[in-house]
C-alpha positions as a Markdown table, in Angstrom:
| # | Residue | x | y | z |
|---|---|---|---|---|
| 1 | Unk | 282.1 | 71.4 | 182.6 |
| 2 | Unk | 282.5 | 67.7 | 182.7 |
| 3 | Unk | 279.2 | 67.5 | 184.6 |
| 4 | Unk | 278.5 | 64.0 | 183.3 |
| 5 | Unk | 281.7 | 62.2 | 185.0 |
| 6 | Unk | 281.6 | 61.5 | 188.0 |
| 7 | Unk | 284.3 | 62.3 | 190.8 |
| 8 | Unk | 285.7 | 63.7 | 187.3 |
| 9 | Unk | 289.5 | 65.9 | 189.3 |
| 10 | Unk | 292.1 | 67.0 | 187.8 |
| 11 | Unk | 295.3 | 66.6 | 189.7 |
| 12 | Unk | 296.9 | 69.8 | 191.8 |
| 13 | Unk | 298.8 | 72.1 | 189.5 |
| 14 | Unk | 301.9 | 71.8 | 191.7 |
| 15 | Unk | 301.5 | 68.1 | 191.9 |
| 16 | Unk | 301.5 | 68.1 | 188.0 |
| 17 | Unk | 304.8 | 70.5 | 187.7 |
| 18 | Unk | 306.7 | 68.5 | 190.2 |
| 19 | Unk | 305.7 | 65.3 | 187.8 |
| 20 | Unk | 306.9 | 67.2 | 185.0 |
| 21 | Unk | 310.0 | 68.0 | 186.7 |
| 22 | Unk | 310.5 | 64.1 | 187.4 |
| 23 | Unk | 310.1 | 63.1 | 183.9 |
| 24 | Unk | 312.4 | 66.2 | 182.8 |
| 25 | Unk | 314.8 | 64.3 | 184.8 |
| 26 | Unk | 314.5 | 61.0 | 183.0 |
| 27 | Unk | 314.8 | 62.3 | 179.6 |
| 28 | Unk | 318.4 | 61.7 | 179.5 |
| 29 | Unk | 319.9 | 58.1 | 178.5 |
| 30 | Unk | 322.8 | 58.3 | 181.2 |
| 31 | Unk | 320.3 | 59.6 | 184.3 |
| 32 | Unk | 317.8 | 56.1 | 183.1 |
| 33 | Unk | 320.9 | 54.0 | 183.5 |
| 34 | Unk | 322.0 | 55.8 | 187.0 |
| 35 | Unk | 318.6 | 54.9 | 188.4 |
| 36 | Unk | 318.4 | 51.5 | 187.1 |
| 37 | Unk | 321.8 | 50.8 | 188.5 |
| 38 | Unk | 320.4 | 52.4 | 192.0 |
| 39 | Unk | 317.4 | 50.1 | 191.7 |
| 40 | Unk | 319.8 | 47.3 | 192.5 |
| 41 | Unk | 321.1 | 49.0 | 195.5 |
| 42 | Unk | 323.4 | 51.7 | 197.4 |
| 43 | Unk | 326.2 | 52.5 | 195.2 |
| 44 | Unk | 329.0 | 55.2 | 194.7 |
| 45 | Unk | 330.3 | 57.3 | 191.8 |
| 46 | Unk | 332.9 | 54.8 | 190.8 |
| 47 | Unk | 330.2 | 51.8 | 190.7 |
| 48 | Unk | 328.0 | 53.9 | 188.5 |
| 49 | Unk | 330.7 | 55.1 | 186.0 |
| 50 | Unk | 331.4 | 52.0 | 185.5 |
| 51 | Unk | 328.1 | 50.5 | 185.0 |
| 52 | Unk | 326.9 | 53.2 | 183.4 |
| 53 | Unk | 329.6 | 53.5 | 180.7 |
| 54 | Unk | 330.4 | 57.4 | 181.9 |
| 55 | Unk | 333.2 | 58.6 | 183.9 |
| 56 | Unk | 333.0 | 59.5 | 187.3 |
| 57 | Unk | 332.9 | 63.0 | 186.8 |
| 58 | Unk | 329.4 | 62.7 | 184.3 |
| 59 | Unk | 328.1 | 60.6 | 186.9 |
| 60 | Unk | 328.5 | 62.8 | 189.6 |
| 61 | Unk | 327.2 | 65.7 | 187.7 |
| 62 | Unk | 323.6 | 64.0 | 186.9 |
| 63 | Unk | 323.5 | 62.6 | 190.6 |
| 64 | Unk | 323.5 | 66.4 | 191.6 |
| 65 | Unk | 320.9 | 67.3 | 189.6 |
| 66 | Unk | 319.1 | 64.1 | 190.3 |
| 67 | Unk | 319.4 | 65.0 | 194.1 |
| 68 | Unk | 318.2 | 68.6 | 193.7 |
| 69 | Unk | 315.2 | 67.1 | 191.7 |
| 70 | Unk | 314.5 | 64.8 | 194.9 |
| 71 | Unk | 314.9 | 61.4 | 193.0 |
| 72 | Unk | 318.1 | 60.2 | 194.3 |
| 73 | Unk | 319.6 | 60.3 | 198.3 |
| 74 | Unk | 322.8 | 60.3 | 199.2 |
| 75 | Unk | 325.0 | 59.1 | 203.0 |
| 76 | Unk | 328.4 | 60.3 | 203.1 |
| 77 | Unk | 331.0 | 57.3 | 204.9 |
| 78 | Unk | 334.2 | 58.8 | 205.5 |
| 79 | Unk | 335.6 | 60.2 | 202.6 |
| 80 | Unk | 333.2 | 58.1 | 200.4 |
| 81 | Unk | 329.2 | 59.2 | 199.4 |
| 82 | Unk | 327.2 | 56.1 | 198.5 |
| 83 | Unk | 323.8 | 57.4 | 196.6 |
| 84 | Unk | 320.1 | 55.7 | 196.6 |
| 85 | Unk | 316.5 | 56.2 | 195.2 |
| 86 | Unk | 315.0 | 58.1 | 197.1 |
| 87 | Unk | 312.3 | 56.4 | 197.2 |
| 88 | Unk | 310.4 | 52.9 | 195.6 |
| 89 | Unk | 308.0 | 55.6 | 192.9 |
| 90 | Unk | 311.3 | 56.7 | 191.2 |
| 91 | Unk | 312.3 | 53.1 | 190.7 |
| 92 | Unk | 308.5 | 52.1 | 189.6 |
| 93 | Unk | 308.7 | 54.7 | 187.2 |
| 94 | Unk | 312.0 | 54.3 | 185.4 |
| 95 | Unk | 311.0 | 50.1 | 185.1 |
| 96 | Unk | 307.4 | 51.4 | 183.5 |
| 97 | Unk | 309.5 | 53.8 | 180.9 |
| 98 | Unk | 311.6 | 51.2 | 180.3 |
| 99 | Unk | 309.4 | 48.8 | 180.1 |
| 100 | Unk | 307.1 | 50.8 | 177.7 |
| 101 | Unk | 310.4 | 51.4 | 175.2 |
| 102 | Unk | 311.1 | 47.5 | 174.9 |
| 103 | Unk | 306.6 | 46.7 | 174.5 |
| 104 | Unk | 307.1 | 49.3 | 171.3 |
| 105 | Unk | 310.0 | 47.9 | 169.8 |
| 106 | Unk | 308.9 | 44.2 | 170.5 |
| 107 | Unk | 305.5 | 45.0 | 168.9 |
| 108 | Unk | 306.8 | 46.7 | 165.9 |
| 109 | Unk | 305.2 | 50.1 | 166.6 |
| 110 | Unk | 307.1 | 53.0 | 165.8 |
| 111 | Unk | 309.3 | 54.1 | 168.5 |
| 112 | Unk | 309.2 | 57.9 | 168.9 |
C-alpha cells in the first residue's frame, strides 16, 4: 500500500487524537478570542472578560478546560492567577484558523 511514495507516514495515532483534541478546543468562538487575547500576553480573568465580551465567570470556565486540554498555563500571584499559552504552536494555530476564516470571506468563497 502506497508503495509508490516515498517516505509516504502517516502520523502516530495518539499524536493525531491529541490534535483532534486541540482543534475540539478551538471550536468555540469565546475559547478563539481567549487565545488571541493571550497571544498578546499574561493576562487574568478580569482582562479577558472584558476583552472577550464574557463575564468572568465564562471566562474562567473555558480557561479550565483550556488548561486540562494543555493549551493555556496558568501562575498564581497572591490572590490573583494570570494565564498564558502554553506554548508559541497554540498561538500559530489560532492566527492560521483565523487567518483562514478572513482568506474565505475576502475571496468570496463560501464560508462553512
Amino acid at each position: 500500500m502506497h508503495q509508490g511514495i516515498d517516505d509516504f507516514d502517516m502520523p502516530a495515532p495518539d499524536d493525531v487524537r491529541r490534535a483532534a483534541d486541540a482543534l475540539r478546543m478551538l471550536a468555540d468562538p469565546t475559547r478563539l478570542n481567549i487565545l488571541w487575547a493571550l497571544m498578546q500576553g499574561e493576562t487574568s480573568v478580569a482582562c479577558l472578560a472584558e476583552l472577550a465580551g464574557t463575564s468572568p465567570t465564562a471566562v474562567s470556565q473555558h480557561l479550565s478546560k483550556l488548561r486540562l486540554a494543555g493549551l493555556v498555563a496558568n501562575r498564581r500571584e497572591g490572590t490573583f492567577v494570570f494565564y498564558a499559552l502554553a506554548d508559541s504552536h497554540i498561538g500559530e494555530l489560532v492566527r492560521q484558523a483565523l487567518s483562514h476564516a478572513d482568506h474565505r470571506t475576502r475571496d468570496g468563497a463560501p464560508v462553512v
